[in-house]
C-alpha positions as CSV (number, residue, x, y, z in Angstrom):
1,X,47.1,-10.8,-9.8
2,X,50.5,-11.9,-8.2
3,X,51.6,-11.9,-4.1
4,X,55.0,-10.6,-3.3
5,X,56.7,-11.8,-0.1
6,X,58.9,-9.1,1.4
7,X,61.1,-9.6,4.3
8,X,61.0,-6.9,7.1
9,X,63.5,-5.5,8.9
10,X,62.0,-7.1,11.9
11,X,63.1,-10.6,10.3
12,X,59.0,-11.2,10.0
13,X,57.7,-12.0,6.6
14,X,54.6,-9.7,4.6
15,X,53.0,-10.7,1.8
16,X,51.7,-8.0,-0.6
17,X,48.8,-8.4,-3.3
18,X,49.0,-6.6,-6.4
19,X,46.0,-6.7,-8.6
20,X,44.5,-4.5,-11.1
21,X,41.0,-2.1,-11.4
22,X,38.7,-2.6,-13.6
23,X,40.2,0.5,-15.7
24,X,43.6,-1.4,-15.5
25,X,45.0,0.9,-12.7
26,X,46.9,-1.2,-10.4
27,X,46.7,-1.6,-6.5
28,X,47.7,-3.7,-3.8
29,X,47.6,-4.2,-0.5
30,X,49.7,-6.1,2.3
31,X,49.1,-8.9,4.8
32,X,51.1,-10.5,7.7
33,X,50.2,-14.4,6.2
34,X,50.0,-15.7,3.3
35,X,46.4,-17.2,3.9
36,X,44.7,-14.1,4.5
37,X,46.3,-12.6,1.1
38,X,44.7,-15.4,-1.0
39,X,41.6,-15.0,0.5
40,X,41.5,-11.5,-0.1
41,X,42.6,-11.5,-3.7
42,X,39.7,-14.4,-4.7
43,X,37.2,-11.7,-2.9
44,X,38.5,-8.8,-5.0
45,X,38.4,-11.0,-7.8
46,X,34.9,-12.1,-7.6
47,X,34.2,-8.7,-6.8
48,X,35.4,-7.3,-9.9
49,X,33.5,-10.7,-12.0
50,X,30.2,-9.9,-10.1
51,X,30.3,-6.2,-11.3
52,X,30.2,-5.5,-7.2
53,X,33.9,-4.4,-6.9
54,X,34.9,-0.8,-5.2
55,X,37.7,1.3,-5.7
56,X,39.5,0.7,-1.8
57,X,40.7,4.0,-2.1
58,X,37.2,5.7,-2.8
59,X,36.4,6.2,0.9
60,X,39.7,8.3,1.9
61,X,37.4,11.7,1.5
62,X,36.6,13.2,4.2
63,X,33.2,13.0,5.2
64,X,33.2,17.1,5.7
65,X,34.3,17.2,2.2
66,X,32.2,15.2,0.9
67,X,28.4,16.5,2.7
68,X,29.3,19.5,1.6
69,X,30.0,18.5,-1.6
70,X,26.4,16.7,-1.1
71,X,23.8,19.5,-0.1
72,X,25.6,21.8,-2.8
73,X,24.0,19.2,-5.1
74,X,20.7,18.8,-3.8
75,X,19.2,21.9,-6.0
76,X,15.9,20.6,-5.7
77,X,15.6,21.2,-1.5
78,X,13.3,24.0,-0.2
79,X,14.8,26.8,0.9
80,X,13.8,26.0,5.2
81,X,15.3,22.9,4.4
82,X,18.4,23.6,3.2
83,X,18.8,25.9,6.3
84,X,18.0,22.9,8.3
85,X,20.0,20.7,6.9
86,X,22.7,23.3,7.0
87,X,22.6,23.8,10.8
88,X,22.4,20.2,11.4
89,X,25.4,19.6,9.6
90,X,27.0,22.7,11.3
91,X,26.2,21.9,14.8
92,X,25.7,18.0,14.8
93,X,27.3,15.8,12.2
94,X,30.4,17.7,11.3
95,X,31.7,17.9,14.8
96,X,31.5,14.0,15.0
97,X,32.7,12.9,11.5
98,X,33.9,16.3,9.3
99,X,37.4,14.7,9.6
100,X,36.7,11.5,9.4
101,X,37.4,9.2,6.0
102,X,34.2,8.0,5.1
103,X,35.3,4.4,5.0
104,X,36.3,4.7,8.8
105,X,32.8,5.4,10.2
106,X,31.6,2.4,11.5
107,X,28.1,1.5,12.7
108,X,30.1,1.7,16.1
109,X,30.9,5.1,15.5
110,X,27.2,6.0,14.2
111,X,26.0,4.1,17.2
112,X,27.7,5.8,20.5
113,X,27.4,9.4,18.5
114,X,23.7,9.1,18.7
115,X,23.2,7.3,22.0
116,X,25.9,10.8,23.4
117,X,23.2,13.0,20.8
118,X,19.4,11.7,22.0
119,X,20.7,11.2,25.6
120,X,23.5,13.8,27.2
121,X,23.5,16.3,25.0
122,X,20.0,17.9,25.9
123,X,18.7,18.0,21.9
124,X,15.1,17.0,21.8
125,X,14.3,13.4,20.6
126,X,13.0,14.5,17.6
127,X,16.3,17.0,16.4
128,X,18.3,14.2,17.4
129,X,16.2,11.8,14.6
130,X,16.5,14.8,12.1
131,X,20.1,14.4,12.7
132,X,20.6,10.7,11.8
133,X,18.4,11.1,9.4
134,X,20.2,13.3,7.7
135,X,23.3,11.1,8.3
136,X,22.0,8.4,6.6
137,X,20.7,10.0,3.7
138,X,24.4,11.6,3.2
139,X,26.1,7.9,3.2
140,X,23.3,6.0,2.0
141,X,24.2,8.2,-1.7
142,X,28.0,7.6,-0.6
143,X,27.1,4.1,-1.1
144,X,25.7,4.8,-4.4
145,X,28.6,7.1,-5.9
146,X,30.5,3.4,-5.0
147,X,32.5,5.0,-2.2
148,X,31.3,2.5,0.5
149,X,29.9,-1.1,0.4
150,X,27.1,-0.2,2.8
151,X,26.5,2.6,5.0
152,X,26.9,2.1,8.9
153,X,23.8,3.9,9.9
154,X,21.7,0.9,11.1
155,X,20.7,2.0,14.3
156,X,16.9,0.5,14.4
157,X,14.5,3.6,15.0
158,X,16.8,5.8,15.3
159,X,15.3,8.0,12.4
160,X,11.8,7.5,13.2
161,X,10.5,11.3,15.4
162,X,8.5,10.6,18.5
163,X,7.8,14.1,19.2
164,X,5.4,15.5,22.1
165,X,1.7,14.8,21.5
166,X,0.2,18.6,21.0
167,X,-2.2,19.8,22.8
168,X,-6.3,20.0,21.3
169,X,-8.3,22.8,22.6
170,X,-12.4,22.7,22.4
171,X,-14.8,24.1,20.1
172,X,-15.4,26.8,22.5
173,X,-11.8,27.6,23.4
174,X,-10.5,28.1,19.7
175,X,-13.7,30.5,19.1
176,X,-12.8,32.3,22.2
177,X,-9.4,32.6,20.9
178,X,-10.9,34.4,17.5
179,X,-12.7,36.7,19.7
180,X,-9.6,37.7,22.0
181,X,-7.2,37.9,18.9
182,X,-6.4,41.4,17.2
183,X,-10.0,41.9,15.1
184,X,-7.4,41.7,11.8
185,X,-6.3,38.2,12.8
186,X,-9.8,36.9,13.2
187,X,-10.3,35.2,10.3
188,X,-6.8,33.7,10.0
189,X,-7.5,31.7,13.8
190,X,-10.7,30.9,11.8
191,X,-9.1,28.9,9.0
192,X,-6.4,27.6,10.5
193,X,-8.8,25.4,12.9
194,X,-11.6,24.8,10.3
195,X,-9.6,24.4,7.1
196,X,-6.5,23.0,8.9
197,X,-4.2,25.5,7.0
198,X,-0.4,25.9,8.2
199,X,0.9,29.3,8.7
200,X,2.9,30.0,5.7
201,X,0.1,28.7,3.6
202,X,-1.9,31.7,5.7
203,X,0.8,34.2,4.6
204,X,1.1,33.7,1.3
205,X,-2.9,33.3,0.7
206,X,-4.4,35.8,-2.1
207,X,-7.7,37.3,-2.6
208,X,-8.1,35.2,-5.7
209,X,-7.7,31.9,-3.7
210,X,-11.2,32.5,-1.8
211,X,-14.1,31.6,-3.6
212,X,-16.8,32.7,-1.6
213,X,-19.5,31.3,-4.3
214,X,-17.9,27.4,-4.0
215,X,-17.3,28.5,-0.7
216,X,-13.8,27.1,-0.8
217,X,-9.8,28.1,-0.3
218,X,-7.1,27.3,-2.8
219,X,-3.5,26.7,-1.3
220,X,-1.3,27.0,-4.1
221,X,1.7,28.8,-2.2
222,X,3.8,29.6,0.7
223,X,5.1,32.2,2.5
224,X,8.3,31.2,4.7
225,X,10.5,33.2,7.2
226,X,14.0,32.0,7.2
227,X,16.7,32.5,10.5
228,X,18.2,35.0,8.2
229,X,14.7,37.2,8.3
230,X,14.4,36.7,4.3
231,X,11.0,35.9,3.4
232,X,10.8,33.5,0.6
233,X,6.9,33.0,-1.6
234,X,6.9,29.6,-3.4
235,X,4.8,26.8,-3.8
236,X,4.2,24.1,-1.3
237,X,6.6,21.2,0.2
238,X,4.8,18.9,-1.6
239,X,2.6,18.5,-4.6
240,X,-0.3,16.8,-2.1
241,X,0.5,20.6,-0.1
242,X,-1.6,22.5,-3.3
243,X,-5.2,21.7,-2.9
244,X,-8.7,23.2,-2.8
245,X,-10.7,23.2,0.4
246,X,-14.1,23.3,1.4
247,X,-15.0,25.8,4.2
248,X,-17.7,24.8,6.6
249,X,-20.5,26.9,6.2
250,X,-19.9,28.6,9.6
251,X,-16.9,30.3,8.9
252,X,-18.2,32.3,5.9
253,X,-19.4,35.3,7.5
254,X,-16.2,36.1,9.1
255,X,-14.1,35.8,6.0
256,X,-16.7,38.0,4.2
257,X,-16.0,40.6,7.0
258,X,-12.1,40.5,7.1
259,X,-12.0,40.7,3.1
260,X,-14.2,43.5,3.2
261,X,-12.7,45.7,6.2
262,X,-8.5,44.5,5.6
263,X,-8.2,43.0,2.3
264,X,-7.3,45.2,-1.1
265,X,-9.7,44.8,-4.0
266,X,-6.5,43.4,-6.1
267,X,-7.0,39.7,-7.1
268,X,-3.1,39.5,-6.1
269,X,-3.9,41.0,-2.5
270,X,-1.9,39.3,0.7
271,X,-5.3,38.2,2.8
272,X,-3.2,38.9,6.0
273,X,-0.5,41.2,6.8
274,X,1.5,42.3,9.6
275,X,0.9,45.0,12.2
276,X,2.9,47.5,10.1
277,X,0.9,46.8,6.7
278,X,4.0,44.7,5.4
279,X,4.0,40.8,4.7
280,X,2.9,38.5,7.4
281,X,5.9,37.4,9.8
282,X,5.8,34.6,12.1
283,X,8.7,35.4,14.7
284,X,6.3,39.4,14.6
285,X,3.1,37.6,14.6
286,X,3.9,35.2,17.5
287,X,5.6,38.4,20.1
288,X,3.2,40.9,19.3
289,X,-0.6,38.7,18.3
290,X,-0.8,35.6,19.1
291,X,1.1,35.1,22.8
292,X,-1.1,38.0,24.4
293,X,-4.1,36.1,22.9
294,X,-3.0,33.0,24.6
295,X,-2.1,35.1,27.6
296,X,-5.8,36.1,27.5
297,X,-7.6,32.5,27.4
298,X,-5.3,30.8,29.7
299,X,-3.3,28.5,26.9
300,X,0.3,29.1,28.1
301,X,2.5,27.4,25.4
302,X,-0.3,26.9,23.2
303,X,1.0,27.3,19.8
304,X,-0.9,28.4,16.2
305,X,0.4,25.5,14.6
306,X,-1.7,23.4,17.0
307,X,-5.2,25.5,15.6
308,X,-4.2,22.9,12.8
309,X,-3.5,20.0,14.9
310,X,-7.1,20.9,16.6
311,X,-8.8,21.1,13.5
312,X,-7.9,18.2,12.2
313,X,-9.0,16.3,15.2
314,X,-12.1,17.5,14.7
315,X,-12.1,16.5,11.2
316,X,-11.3,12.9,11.7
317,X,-13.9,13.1,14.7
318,X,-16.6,13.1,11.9
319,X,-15.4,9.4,10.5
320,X,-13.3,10.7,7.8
321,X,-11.2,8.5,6.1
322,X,-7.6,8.6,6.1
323,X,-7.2,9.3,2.1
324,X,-10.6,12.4,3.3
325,X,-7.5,13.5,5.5
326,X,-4.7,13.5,3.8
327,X,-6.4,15.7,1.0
328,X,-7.5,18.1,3.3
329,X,-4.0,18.5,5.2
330,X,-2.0,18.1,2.0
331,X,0.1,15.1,2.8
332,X,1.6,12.6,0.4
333,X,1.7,9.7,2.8
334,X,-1.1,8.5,5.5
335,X,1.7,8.1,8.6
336,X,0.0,11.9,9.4
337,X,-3.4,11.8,8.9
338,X,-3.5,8.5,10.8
339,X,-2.2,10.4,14.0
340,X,-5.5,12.4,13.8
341,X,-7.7,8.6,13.7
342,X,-7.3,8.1,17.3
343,X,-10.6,7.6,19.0
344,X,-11.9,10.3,21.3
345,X,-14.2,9.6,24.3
346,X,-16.8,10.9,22.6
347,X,-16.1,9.1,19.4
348,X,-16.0,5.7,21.1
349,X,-19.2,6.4,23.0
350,X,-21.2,7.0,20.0
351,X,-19.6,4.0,18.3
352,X,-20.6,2.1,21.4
353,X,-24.1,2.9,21.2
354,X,-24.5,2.7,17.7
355,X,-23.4,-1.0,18.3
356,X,-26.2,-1.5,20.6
357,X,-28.8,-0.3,18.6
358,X,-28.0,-2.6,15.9
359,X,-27.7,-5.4,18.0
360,X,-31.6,-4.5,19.3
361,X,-32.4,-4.1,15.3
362,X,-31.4,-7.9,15.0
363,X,-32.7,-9.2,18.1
364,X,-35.5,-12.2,17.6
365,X,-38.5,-11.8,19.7
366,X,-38.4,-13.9,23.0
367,X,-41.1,-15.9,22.1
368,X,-39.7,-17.7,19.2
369,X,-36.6,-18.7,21.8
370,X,-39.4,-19.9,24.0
371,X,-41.0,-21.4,21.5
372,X,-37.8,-23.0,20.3
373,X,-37.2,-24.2,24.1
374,X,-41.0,-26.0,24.4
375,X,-40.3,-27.8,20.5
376,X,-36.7,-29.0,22.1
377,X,-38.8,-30.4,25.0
378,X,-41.2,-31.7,23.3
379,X,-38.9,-34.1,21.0
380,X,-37.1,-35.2,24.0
């Protein structure tokens, strides 16, 4: 390590520190006083002793460069998230930063992009979370390739999704829906609500994965619709997403009837398809089935996601524990199945009276208090 003093044209003095990498590459770097070059070679020094030292030159690629660089890598991504993460980048982050060194985006920077993202720039709470998010994850692994010191997204919250509660319908509306609904789709508004299956787990369901006997449905796949219109079958997000589930005994006799009048006798049969005989499609499915059954019961905006949402209402309605929940959603982590604990009306009133009654089951009689009062009277 050695400081050079150089005299500028200026007549003003600079003072230039030359040190050396770990792999003996050298480097420096140039100050206008002599005090802050000291300082700066004991930091890079201790750096380099503490095994914490980074190359100062790491963080000159650009941050376009290097996220794409980054979801190339990720090979182990789902395919609707890589298409989300792809339009993200497309449409939020690379705008804002795809020039940008990543050593020059500060928590400044990160700060006024998201405030301008979640407030003027009419995206929804929740994309502008996915966003940052996905922000953070991209420079929280630049900070482990050793090409920052620590990433600048430190916004507090601003990754956590607040979206729109969704709305529940009654027991009587969702059956009302299964009548209305084309006599093919029956069943499928029956599971969704009562077994709290998603939609691409309805799509991709198989003759074999009914058990009628156990009375039970196995999720072991997916089918997904991506922008593009290619339909992709795979297993679940998750490993928590393949699970068995119990049907209630209600919904039985419908599902007998739909296998027997639109499923094929092949173990490997599609349980629902579209209109046209072909694999199940959402963007089909919503235009042509399930709006004009909405239409029909008055549930403008309602959507089939929300037969889920419902039905798992109901389901923690009943006192079912969070880990009951989570097994019969298929989530890894409690944060969902919590959402579906909050008490209903109902819920509280029966909780309320139950309360009472055991209060009246451990109630003395009055006339031991009575009799208590006369002993207490009798002593004084």
């Amino acid at each position: 390590m050695s400081i050079h003093t150089r005299r500028l044209k200026n007549g003003r003095t600079s003072y230039d520190v030359i040190l050396r990498q770990p792999d003996g590459r050298q480097y420096s770097k140039t100050f206008r006083t002599r005090k802050e070059a000291e300082a700066y070679a004991v930091r890079e020094r201790n750096a380099q002793l503490q095994g914490t030292w980074l190359d100062p030159n790491a963080g000159d690629v650009t941050f376009a460069s290097y996220a794409t660089q980054w979801l190339t890598l990720r090979t182990g991504l789902r395919p609707r998230t890589v298409e989300l993460y792809d339009y993200l980048l497309r449409h939020h982050l690379l705008p804002a930063f795809g020039e940008s060194k990543l050593k020059t985006i500060t928590p400044a920077r990160v700060r006024l992009w998201y405030a301008t993202l979640a407030t003027t720039s009419g995206l929804s709470r929740s994309s502008a979370s996915k966003a940052y998010r996905l922000l953070s994850t991209i420079l929280k692994t630049a900070v482990e390739d050793e090409l920052l010191v620590r990433s600048p997204c430190i916004v507090k919250g601003a990754g956590v999704e607040k979206a729109a509660e969704r709305p529940v319908i009654s027991i009587d509306q969702a059956n009302t829906l299964a009548e209305v609904v084309d006599p093919r789709y029956r069943a499928m508004v029956v599971l969704a609500t009562w077994a709290g299956l998603r939609f691409g787990e309805l799509a991709g369901l198989q003759r074999a994965d009914i058990n009628l006997k156990e009375r039970t449905v196995r999720v072991s796949r997916q089918l997904q619709e991506l922008k593009s219109g290619e339909l992709v079958l795979g297993p679940p997000k998750t490993e928590a997403g393949r699970r068995t589930i119990v049907l209630p005994p209600h919904t039985i006799d419908s599902i007998v009837q739909h296998l027997d009048q639109w499923v094929g006798p092949e173990e490997d049969a599609f349980v629902f398809l579209g209109t046209d005989s072909g694999p199940l499609r959402r963007s089909n499915f919503n235009r042509r089935v399930w709006q004009p059954a909405c239409s029909a019961c008055s549930l403008q905006g309602f959507r089939f996601h929300d037969l889920r949402h419902t039905g798992n209402t109901l389901a923690a309605s009943t006192g079912a524990s969070t880990k009951e929940l989570m097994s019969r959603m298929g989530h890894a982590s409690p944060r969902a199945a919590l959402i579906y604990q909050h008490a209903t009306l109902e819920r509280d009133r029966a909780l309320a009276d139950a309360l009472s009654e055991l209060a009246k089951s451990s109630e003395p009689p009055k006339y031991r208090l009575q009799q208590v009062f006369l002993d207490d009277e009798n002593v004084a």
